[in-house]
Structure formats: C-alpha cells, structure tokens
N, CA and C atoms as a LAMMPS dump frame, in Angstrom:
ITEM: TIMESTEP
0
ITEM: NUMBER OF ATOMS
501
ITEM: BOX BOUNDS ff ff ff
-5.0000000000000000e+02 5.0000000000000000e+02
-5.0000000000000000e+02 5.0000000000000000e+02
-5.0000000000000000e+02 5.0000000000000000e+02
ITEM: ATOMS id mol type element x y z
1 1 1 N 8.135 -3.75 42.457
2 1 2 C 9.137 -4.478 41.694
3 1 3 C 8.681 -5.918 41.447
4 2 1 N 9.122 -6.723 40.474
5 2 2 C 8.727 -7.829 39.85
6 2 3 C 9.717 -8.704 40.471
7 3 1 N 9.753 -9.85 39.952
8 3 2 C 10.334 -11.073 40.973
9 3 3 C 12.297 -10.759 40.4
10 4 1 N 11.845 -10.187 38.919
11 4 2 C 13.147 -10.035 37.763
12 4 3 C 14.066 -8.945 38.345
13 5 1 N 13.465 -8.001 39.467
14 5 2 C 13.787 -6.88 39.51
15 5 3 C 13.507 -5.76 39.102
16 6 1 N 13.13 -6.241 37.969
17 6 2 C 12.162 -4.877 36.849
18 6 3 C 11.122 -4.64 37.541
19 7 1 N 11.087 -3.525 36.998
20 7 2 C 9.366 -3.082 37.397
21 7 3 C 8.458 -3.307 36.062
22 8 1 N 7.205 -2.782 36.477
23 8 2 C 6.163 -3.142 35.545
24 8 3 C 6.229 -2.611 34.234
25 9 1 N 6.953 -1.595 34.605
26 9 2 C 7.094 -0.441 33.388
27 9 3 C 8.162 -0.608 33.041
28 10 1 N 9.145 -1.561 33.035
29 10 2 C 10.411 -1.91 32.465
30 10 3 C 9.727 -3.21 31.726
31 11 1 N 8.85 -3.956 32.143
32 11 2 C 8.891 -5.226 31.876
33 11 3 C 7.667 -4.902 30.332
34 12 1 N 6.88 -3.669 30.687
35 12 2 C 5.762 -3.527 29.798
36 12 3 C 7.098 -3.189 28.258
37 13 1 N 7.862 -2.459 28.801
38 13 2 C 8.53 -1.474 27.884
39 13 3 C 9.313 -2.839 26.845
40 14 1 N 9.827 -3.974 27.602
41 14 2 C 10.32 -5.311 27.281
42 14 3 C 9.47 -5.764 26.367
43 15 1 N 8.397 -6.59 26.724
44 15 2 C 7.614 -7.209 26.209
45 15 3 C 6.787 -6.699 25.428
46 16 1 N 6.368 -5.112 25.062
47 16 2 C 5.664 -4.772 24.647
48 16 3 C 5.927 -5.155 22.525
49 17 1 N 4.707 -5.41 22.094
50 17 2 C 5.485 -5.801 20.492
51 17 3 C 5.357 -4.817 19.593
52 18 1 N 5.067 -3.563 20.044
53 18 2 C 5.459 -2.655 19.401
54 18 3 C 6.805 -2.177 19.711
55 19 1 N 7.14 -1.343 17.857
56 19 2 C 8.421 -0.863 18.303
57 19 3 C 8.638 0.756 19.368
58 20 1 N 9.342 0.94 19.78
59 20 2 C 9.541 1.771 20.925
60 20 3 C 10.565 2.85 20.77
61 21 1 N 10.609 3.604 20.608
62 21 2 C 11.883 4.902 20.536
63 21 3 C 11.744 6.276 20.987
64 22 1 N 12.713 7.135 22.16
65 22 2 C 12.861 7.979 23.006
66 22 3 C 14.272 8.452 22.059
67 23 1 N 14.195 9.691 21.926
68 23 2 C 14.876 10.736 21.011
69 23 3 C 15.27 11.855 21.945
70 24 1 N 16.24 12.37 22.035
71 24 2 C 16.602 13.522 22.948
72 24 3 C 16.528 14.687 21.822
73 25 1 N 16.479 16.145 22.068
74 25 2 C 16.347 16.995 21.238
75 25 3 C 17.504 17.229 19.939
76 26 1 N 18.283 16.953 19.87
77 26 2 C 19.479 16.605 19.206
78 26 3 C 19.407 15.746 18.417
79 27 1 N 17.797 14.404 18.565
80 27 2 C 17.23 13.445 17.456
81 27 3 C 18.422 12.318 17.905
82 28 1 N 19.148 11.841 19.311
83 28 2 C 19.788 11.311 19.348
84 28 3 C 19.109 9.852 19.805
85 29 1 N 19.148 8.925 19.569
86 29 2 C 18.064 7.992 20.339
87 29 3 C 18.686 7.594 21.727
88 30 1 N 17.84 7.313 23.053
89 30 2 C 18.186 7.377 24.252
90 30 3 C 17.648 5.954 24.904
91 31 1 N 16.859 5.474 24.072
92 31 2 C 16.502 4.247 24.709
93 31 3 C 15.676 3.993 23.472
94 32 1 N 15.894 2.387 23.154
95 32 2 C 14.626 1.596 22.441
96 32 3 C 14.541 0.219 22.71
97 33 1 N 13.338 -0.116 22.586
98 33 2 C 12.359 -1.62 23.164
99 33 3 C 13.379 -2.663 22.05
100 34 1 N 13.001 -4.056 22.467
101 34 2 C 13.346 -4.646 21.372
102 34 3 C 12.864 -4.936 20.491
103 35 1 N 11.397 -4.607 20.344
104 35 2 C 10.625 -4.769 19.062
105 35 3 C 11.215 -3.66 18.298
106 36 1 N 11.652 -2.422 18.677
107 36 2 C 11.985 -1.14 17.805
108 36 3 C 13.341 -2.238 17.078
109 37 1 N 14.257 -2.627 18.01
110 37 2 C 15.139 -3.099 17.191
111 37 3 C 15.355 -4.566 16.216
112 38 1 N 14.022 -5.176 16.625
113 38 2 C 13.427 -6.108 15.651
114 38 3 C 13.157 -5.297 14.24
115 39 1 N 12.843 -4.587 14.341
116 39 2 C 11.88 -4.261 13.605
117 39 3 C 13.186 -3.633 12.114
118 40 1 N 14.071 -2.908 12.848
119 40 2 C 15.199 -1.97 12.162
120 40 3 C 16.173 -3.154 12.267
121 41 1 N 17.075 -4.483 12.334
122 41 2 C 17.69 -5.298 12.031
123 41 3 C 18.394 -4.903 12.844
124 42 1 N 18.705 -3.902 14.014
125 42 2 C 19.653 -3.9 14.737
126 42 3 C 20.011 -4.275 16.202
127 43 1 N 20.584 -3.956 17.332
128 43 2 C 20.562 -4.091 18.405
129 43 3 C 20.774 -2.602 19.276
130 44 1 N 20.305 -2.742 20.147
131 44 2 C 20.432 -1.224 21.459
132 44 3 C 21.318 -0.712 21.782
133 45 1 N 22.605 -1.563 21.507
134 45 2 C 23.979 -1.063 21.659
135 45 3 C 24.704 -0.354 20.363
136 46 1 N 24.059 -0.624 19.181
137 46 2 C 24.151 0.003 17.995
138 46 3 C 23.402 1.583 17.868
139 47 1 N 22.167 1.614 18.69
140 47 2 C 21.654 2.766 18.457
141 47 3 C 21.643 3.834 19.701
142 48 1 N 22.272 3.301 20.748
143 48 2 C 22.339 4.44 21.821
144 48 3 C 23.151 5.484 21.56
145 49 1 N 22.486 6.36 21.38
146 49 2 C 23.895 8.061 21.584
147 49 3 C 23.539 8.415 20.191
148 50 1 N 22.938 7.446 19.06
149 50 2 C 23.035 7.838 17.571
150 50 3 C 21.888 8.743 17.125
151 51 1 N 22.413 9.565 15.439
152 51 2 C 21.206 10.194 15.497
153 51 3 C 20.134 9.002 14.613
154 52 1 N 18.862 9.37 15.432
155 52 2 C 18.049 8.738 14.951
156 52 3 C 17.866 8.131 13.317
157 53 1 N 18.265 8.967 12.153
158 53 2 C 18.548 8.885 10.764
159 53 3 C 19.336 7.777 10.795
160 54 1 N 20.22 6.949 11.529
161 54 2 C 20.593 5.999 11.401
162 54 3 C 19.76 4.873 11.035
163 55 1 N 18.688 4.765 11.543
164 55 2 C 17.662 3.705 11.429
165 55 3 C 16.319 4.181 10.849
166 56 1 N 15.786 5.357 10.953
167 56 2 C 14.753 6.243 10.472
168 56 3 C 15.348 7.388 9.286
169 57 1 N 14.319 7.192 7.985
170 57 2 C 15.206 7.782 6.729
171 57 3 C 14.178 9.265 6.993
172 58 1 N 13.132 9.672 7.841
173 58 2 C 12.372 10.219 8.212
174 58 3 C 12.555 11.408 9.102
175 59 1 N 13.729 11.999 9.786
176 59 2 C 13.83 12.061 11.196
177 59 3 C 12.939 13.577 11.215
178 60 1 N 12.929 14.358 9.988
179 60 2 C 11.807 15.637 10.167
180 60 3 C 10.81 15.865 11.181
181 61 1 N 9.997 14.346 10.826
182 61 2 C 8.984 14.242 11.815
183 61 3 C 9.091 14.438 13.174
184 62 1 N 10.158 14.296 13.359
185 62 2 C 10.574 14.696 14.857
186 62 3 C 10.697 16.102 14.911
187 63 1 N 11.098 16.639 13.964
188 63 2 C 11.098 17.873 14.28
189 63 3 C 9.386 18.982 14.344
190 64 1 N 8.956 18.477 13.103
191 64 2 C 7.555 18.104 13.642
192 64 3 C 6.542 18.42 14.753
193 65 1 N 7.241 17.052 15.409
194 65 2 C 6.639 16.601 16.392
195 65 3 C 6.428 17.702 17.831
196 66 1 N 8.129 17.942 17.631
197 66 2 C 8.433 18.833 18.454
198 66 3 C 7.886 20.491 18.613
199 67 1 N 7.633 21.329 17.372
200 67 2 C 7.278 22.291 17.105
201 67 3 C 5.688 22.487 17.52
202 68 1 N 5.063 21.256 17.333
203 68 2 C 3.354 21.049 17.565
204 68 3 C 3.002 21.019 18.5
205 69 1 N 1.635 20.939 19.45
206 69 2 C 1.244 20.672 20.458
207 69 3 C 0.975 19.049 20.547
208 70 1 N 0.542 18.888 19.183
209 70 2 C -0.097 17.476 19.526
210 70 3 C 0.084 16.509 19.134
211 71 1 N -0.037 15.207 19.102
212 71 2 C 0.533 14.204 18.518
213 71 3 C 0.526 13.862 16.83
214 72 1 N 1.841 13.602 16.645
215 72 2 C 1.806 13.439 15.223
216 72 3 C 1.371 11.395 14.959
217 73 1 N 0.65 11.055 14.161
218 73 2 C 0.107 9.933 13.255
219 73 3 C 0.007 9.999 12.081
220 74 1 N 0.674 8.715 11.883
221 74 2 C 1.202 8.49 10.143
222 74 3 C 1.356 7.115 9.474
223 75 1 N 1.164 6.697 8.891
224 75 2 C 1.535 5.605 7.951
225 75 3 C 2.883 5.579 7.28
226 76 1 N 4.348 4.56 7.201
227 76 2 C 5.445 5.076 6.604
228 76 3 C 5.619 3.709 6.336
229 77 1 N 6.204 3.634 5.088
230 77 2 C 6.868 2.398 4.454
231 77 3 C 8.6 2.792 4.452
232 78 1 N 9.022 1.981 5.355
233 78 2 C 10.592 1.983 5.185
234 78 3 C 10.975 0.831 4.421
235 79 1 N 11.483 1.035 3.103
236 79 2 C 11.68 0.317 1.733
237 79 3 C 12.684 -1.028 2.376
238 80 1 N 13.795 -0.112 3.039
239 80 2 C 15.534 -0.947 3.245
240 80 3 C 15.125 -2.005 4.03
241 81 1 N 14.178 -2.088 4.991
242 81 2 C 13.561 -2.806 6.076
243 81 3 C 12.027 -3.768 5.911
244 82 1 N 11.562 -3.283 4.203
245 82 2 C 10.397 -3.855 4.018
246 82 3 C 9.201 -4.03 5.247
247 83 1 N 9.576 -2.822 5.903
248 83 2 C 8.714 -2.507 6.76
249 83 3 C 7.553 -1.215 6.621
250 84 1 N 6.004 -1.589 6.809
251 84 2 C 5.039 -0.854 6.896
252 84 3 C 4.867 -0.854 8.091
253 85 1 N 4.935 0.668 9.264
254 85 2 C 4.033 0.815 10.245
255 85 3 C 3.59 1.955 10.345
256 86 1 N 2.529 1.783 11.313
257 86 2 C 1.302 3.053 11.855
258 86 3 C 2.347 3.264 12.845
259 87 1 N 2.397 4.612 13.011
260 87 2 C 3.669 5.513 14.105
261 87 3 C 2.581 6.616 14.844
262 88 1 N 3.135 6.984 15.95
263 88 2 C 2.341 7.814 16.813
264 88 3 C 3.939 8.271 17.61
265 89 1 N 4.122 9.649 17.426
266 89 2 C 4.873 10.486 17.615
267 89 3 C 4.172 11.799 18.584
268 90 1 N 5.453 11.842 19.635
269 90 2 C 4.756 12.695 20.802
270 90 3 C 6.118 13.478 21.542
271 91 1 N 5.802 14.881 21.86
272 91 2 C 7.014 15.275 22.722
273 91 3 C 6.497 15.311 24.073
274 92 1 N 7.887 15.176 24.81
275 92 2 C 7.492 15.232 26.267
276 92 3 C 8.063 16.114 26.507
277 93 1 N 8.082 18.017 26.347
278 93 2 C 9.032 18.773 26.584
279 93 3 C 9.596 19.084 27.596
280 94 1 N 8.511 18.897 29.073
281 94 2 C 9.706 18.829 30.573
282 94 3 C 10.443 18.22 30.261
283 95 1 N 10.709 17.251 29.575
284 95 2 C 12.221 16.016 30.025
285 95 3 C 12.897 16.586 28.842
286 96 1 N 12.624 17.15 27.534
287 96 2 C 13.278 17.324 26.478
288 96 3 C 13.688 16.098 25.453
289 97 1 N 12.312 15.296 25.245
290 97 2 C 12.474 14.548 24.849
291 97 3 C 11.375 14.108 23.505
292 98 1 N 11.638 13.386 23.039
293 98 2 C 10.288 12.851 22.029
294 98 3 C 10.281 11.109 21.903
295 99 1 N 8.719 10.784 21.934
296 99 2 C 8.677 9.39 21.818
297 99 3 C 8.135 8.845 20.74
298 100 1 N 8.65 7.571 20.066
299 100 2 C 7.747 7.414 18.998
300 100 3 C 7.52 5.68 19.237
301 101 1 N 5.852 5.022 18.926
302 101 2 C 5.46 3.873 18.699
303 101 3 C 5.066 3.598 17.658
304 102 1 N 5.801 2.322 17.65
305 102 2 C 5.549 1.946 16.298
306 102 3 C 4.731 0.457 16.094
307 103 1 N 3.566 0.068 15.202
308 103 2 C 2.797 -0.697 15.026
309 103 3 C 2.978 -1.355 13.917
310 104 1 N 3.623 -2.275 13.522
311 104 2 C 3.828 -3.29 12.452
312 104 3 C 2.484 -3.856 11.679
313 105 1 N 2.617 -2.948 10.982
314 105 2 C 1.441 -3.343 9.439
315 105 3 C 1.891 -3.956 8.608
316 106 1 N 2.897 -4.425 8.508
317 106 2 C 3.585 -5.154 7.364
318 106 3 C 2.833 -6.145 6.677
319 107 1 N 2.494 -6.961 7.146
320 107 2 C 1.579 -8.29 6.68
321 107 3 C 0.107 -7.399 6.608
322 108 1 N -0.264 -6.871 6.923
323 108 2 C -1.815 -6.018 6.338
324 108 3 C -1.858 -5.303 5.177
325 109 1 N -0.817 -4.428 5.055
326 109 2 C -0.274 -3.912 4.117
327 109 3 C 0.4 -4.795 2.805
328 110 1 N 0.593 -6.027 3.274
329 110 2 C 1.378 -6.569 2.029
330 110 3 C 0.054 -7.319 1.235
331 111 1 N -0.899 -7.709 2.128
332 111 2 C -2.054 -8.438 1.829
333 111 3 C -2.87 -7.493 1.073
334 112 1 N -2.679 -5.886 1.595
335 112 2 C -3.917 -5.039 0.435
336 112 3 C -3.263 -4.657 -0.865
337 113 1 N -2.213 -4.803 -0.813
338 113 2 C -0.846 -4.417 -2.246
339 113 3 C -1.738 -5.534 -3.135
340 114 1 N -1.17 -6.673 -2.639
341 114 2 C -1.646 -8.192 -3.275
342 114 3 C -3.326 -8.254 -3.745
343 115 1 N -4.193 -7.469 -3.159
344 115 2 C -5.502 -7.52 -3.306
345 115 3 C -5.849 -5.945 -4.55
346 116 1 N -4.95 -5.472 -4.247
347 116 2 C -5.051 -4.24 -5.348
348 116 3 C -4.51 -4.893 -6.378
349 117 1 N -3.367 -5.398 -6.237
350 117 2 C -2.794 -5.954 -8.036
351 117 3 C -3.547 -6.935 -8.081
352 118 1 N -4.538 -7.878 -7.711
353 118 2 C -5.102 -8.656 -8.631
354 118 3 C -6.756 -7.886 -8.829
355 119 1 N -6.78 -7.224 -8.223
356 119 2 C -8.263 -6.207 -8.572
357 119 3 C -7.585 -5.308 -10.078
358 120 1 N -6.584 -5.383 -9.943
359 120 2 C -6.065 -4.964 -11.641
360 120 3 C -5.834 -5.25 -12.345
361 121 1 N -5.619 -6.754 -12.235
362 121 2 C -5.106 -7.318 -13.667
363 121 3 C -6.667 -8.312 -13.911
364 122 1 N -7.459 -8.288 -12.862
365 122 2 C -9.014 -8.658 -13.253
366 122 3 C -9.415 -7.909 -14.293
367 123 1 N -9.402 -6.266 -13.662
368 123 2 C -10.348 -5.171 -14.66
369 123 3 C -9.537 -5.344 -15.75
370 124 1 N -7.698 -5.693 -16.175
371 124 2 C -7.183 -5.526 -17.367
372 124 3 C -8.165 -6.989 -18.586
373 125 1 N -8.218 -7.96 -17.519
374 125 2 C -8.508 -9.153 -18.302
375 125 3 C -9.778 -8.996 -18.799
376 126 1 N -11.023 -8.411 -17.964
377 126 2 C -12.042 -7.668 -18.217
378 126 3 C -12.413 -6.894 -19.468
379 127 1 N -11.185 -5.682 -19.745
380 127 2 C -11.215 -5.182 -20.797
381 127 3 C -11.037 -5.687 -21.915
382 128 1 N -10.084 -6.912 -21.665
383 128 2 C -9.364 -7.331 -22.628
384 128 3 C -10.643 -8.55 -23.715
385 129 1 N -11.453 -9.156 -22.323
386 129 2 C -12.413 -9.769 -23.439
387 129 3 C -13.701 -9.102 -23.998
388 130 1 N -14.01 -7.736 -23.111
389 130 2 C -14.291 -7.373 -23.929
390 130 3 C -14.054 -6.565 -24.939
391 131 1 N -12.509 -6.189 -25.278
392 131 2 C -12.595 -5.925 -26.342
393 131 3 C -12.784 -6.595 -27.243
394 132 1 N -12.32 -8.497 -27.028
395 132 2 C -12.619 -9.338 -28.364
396 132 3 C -14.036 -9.564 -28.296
397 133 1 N -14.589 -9.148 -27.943
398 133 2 C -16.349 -9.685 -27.677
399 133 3 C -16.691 -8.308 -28.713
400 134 1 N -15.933 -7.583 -28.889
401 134 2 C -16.709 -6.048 -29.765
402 134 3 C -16.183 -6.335 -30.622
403 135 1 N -15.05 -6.943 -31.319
404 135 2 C -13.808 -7.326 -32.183
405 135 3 C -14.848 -7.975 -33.147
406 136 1 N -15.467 -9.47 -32.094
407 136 2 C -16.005 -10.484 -32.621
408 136 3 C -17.816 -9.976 -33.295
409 137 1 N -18.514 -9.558 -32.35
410 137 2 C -19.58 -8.69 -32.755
411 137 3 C -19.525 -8.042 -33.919
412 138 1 N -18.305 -7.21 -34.022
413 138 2 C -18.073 -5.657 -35.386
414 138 3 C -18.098 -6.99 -36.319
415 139 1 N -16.854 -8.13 -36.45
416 139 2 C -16.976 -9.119 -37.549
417 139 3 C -18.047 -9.925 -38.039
418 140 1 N -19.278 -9.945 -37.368
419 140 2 C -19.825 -10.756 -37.419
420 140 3 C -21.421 -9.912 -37.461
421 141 1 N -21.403 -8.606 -37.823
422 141 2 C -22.239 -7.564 -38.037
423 141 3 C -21.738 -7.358 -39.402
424 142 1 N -20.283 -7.184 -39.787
425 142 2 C -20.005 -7.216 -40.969
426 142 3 C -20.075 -8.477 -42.161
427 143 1 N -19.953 -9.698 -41.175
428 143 2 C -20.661 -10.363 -42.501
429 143 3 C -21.907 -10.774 -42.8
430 144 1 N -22.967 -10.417 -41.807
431 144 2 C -24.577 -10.336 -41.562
432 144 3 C -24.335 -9.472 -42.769
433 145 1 N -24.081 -8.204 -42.693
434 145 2 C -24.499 -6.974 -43.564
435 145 3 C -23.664 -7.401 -44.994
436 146 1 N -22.909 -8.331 -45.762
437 146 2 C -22.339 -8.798 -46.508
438 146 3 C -23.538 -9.938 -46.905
439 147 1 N -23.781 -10.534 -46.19
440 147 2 C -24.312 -11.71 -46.536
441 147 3 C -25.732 -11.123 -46.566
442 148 1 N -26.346 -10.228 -45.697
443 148 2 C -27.768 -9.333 -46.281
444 148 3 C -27.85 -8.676 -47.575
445 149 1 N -26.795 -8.28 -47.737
446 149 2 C -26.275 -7.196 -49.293
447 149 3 C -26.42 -8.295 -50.629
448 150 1 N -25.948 -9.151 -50.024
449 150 2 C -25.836 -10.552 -51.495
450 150 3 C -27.02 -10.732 -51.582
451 151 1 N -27.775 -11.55 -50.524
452 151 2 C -29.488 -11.459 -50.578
453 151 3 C -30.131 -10.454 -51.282
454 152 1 N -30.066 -9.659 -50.548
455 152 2 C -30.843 -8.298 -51.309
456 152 3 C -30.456 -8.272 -53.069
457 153 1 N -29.324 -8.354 -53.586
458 153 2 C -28.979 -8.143 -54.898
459 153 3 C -29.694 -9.467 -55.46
460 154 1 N -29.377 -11.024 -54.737
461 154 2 C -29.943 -11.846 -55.97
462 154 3 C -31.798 -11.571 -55.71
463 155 1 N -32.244 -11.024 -54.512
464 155 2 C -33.731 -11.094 -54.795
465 155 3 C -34.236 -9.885 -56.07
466 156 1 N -33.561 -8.718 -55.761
467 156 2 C -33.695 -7.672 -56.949
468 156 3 C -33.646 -8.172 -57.924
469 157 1 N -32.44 -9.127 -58.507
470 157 2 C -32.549 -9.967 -59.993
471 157 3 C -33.385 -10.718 -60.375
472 158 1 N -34.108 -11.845 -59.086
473 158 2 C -35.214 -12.657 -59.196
474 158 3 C -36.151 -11.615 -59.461
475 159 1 N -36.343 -10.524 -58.954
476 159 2 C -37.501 -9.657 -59.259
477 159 3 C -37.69 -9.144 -59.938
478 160 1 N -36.623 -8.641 -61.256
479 160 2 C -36.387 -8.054 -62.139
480 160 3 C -36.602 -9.369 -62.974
481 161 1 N -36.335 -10.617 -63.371
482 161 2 C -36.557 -11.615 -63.943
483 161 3 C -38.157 -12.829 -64.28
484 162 1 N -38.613 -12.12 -63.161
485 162 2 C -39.901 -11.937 -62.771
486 162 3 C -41.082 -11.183 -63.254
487 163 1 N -40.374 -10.145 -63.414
488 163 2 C -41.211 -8.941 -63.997
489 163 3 C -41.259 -9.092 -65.389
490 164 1 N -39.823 -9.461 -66.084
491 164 2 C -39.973 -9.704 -67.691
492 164 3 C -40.627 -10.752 -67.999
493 165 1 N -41.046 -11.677 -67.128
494 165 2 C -41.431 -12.957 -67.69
495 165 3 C -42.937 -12.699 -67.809
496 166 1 N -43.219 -11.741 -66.841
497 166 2 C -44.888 -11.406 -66.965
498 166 3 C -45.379 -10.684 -67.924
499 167 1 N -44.188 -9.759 -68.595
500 167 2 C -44.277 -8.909 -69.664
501 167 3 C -44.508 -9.94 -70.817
C-alpha cells in the first residue's frame, strides 16, 4: 500500500493518461480511469451501471471482442468528442468482463489531416499553373505559326517579284 492508501495498481489505474474502461457482459461500464472520462466530457458517477453506448457510438466492438480469442486494435474517430484514438480491446472471460485502452491521437491525427490538405491544394495549385503554362505555350505557338505563315507568304511574293524582274 502507498502512503494514500491506494495501492500501486489503483494509483497506476489514476494516473495513468490513457483512457481506461471495464465493461461487464451486458456492455455496462464498471469502472473508468479519469483520462477515459477526460477524454468523453464526463465524470465516473455519470457512467457507472451505464451501457457503454452512452459514451462509445461503437459498442459492437465489444461484442467483437468478446466472441474472439484475441485482442481487438483499431483506430476510431469519435466526431461528438473530436476525439482520435488507438484502442486495444480485450476480454477477461473468468471475471466476465472486457477492457478497453485508449491512446489519444488527437493532435497527431489533426496534424496529418492538416498535412494532407495542404499536400492538396499544392498539387491543385500545381495543376493549375500548369495549365496556364500550356494555355500560354498553345498561344504563343499559335502566333509563331501566324507570324511564320505571314513570312512565308511575303517571301513567296518577293520571290515571285523577283523572278519577273529577271524575265
């Protein structure tokens, strides 16, 4: 026991900054950390006894979880919560229970969103000059070949004017 009274494994379960959630087979939640309830805007007294769908729009996975031998891992964006995390889902079937941790990607995830939309509106701007660079080229091939065509006609006349004078 710790000086708090807790033990190590109360105090890990405390402090730990991932979120934390224990599900009874019924998907009822039975205990969660306070990062779990950081994370979902709520408090522990809001989610004890509830079914998990209260805070998770997901709860399948539990079922899932439960049916499998082995651990379920996933990536989930919960929209309502503007939350991205990496989850690791596990049953403990002696106790009749399931656990899930949760790892806050939010800020990693918001940073590669942000790095994809400007890797797209690069390649759009990309396209975009060069299409006026082919725009400008086609115009400027067309008045080469305008302004070659005029050439060509007054030298034919000089040459034709040329020819009679020698006659």
């Amino acid at each position: 026991m710790h000086s708090s009274g807790k033990s190590v494994w109360e105090l890990l379960w405390d402090y730990d900054p991932n979120g934390l959630v224990v599900v009874d087979r019924q998907l009822k939640i039975q205990i969660a950390n306070s990062a779990f309830c950081e994370m979902f805007q709520t408090d522990l007294m809001h989610l004890i006894k509830q079914h998990v769908s209260v805070v998770l729009d997901d709860p399948q996975d539990f079922e899932v979880v439960w049916k499998q031998e082995e651990a379920l891992r996933k990536e989930k964006y919960y929209p309502r919560y503007d939350l991205y995390v990496r989850k690791v889902m596990f049953a403990i079937r002696n106790q009749g229970i399931m656990a899930c941790i949760m790892v806050d990607m939010t800020h990693d995830w918001k940073q590669k969103q942000q790095l994809l939309k400007l890797k797209e509106e690069t390649l759009r701007n990309v396209d975009m000059v060069v299409d006026k660079q082919m725009k400008v080229a086609q115009e400027i091939a067309g008045l080469l070949g305008e302004t070659t065509a005029q050439v060509k006609v007054n030298l034919l006349r000089l040459s034709e004017m040329l020819k009679k004078e020698e006659l």
